[in-house]
KELOKOL-187000 format. One record per residue: x, y, z of N, C-alpha, C, CB in turn; residue in three letters. Coordinates in steps of 0.02 Angstrom, whole numbers, plus 50000, padded with zeros to 5 digits. Glycine has a CB too. Layout:
NODE / nc1 / nc2 / nc3 / cac1 / cac2 / cac3 / cc1 / cc2 / cc3 / cbc1 / cbc2 / cbc3 / type
NODE / X / Y / Z / X / Y / Z / X / Y / Z / X / Y / Z / ALA
...
//
This chain:
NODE / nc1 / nc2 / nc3 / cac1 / cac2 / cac3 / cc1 / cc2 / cc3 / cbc1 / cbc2 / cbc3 / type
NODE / 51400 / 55763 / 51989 / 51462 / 55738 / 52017 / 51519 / 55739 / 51965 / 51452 / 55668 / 52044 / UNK
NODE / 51507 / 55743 / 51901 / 51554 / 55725 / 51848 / 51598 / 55812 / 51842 / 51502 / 55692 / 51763 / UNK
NODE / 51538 / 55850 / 51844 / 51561 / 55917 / 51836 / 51615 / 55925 / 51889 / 51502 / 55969 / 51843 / UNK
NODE / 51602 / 55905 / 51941 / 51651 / 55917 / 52008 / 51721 / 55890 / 51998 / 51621 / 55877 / 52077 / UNK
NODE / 51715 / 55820 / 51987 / 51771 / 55792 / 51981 / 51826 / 55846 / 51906 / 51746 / 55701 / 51964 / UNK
NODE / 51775 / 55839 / 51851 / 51830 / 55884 / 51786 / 51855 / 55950 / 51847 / 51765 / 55932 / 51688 / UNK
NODE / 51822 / 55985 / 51876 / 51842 / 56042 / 51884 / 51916 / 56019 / 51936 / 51777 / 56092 / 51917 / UNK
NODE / 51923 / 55955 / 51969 / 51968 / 55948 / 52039 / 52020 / 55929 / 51965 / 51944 / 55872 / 52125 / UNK
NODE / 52020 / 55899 / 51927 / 52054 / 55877 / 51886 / 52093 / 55928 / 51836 / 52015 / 55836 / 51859 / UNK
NODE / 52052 / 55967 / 51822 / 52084 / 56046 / 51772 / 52133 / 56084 / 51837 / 51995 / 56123 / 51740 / UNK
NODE / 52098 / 56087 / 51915 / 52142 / 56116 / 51940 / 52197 / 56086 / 51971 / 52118 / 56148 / 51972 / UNK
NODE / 52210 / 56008 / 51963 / 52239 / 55966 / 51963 / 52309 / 56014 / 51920 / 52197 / 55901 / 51935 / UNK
NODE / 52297 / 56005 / 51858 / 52339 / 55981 / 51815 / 52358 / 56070 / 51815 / 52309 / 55930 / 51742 / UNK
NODE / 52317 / 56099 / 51822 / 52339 / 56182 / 51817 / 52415 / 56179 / 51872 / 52257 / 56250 / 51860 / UNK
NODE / 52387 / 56161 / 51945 / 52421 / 56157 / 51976 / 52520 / 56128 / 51946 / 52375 / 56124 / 52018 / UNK
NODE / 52490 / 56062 / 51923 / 52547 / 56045 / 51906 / 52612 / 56095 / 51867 / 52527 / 55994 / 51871 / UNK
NODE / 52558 / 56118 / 51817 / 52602 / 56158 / 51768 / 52637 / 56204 / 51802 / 52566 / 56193 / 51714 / UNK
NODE / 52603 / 56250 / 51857 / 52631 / 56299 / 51887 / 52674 / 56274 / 51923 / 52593 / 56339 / 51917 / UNK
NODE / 52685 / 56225 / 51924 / 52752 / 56198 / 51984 / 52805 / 56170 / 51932 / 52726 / 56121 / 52050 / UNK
NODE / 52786 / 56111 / 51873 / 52827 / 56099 / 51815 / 52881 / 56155 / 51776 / 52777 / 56081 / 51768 / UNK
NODE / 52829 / 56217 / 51763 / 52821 / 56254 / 51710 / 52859 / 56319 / 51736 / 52744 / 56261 / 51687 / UNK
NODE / 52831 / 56369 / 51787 / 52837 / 56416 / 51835 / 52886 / 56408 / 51864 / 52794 / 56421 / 51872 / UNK
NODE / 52883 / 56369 / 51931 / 52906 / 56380 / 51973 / 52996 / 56322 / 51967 / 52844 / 56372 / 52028 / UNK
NODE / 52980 / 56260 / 51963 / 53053 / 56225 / 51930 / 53087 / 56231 / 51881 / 53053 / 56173 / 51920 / UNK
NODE / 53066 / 56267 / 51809 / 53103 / 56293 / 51756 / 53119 / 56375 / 51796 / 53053 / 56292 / 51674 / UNK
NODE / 53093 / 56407 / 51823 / 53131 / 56449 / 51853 / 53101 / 56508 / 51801 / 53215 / 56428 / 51856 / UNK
NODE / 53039 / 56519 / 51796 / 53007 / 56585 / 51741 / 53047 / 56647 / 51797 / 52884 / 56594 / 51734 / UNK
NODE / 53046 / 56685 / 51765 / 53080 / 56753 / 51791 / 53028 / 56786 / 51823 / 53113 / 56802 / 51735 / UNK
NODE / 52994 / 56831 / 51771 / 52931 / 56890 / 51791 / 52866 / 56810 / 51782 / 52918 / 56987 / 51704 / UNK
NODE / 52829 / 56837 / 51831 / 52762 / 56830 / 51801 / 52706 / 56911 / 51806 / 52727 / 56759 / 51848 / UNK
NODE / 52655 / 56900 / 51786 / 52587 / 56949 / 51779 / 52516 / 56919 / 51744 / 52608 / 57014 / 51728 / UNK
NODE / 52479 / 56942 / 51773 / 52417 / 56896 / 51795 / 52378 / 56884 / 51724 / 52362 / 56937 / 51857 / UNK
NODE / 52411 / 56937 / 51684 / 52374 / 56945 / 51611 / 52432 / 56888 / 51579 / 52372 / 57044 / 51566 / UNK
NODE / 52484 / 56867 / 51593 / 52521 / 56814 / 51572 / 52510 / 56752 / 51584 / 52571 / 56820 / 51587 / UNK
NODE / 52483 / 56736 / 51637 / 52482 / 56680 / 51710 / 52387 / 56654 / 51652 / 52474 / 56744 / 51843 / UNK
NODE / 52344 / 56702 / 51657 / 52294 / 56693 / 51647 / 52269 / 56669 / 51558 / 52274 / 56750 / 51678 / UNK
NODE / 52348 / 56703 / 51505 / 52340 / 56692 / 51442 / 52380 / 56631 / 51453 / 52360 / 56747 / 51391 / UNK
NODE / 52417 / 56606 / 51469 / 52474 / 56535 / 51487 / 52443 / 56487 / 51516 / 52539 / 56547 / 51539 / UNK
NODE / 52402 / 56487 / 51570 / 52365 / 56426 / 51571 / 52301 / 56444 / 51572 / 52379 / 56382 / 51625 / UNK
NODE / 52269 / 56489 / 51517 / 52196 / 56471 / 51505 / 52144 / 56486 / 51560 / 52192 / 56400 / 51492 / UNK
NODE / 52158 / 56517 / 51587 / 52125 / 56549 / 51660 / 52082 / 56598 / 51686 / 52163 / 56568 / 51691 / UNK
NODE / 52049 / 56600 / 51716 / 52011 / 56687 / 51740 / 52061 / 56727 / 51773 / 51940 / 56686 / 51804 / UNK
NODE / 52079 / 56785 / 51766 / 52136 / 56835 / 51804 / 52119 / 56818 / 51873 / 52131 / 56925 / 51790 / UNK
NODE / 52058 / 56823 / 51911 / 52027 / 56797 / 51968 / 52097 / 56753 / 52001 / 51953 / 56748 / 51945 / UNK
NODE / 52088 / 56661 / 51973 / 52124 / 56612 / 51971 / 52212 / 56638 / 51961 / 52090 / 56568 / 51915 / UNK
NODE / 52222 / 56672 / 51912 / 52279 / 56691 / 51917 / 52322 / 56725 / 51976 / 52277 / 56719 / 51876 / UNK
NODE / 52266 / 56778 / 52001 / 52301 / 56828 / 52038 / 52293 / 56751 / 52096 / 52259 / 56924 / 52053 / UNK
NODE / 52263 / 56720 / 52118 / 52272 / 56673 / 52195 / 52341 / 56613 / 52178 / 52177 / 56616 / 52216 / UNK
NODE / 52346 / 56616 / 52104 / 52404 / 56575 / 52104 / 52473 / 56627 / 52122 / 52409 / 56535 / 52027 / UNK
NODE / 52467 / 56691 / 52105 / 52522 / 56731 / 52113 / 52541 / 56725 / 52185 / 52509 / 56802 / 52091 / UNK
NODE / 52476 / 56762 / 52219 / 52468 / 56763 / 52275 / 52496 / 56708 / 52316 / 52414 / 56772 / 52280 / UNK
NODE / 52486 / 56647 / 52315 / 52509 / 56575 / 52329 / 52583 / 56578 / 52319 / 52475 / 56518 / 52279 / UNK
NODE / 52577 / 56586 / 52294 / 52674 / 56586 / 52271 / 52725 / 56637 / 52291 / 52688 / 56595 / 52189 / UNK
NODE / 52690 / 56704 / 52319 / 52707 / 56759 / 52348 / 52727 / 56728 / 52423 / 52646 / 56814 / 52343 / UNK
NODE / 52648 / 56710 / 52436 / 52654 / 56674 / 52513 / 52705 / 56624 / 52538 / 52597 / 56636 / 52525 / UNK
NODE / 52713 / 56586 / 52487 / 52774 / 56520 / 52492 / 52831 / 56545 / 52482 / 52772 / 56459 / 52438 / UNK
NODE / 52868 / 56622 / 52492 / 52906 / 56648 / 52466 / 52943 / 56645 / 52420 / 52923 / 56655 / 52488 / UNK
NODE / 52918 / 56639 / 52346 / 52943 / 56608 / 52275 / 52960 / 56661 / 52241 / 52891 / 56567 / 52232 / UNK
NODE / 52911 / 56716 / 52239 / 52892 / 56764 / 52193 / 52884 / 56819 / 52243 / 52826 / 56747 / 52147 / UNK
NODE / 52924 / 56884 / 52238 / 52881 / 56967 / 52251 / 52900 / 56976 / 52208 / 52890 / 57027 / 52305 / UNK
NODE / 52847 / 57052 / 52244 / 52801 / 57094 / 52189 / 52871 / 57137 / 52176 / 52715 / 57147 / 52222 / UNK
NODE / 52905 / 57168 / 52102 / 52942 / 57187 / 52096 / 52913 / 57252 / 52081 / 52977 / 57154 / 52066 / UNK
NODE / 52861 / 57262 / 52039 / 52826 / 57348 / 52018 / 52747 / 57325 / 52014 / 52858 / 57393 / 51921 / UNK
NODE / 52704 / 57378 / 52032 / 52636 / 57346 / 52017 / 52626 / 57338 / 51959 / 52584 / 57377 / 52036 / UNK
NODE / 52578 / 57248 / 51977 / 52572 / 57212 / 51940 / 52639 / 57144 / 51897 / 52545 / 57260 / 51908 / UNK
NODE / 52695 / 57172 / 51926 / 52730 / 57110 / 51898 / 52754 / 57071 / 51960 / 52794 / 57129 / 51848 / UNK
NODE / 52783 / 57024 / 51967 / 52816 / 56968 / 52010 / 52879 / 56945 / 51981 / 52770 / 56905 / 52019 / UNK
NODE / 52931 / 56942 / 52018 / 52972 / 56902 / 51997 / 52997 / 56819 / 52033 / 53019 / 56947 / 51993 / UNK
NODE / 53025 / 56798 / 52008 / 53057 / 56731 / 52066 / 53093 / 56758 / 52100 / 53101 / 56668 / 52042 / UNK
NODE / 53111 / 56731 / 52154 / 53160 / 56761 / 52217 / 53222 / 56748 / 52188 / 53155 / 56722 / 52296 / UNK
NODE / 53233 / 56683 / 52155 / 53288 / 56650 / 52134 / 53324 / 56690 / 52099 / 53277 / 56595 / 52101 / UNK
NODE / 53284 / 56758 / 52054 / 53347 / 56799 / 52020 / 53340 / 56865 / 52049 / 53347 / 56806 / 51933 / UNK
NODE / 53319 / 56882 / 52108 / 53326 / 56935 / 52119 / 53384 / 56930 / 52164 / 53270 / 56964 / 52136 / UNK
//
């Protein structure tokens, strides 16, 4: 049970950052080899946060493999 809870808790706080960090400071590009070296991540995890954020219309795909915020395009 302990293992479960750290893991709701790491993706807790992952979460946070990507909303703190990402998405309200207003990052420009992201890429999954960035997303995944920045918060410590499997590319796996990365690409579903991109993805997530694609979906919420935050971020498209500007060239394969990069994303930008909507906000400066």
């Amino acid at each position: 049970m302990d293992t479960d809870r750290r893991r709701h808790a790491k993706r807790a706080s992952i979460a946070r950052r990507v909303v703190n960090e990402i998405v309200h400071k207003r990052a420009a590009v992201v890429t999954i080899e960035g997303l995944r070296d920045y918060l410590d991540i499997p590319a796996d995890a990365a690409l579903r946060i991109i993805r997530n954020l694609v979906r919420a219309g935050l971020f498209a795909e500007i060239r394969s493999g990069v994303w930008m915020n909507v906000a400066y395009a």
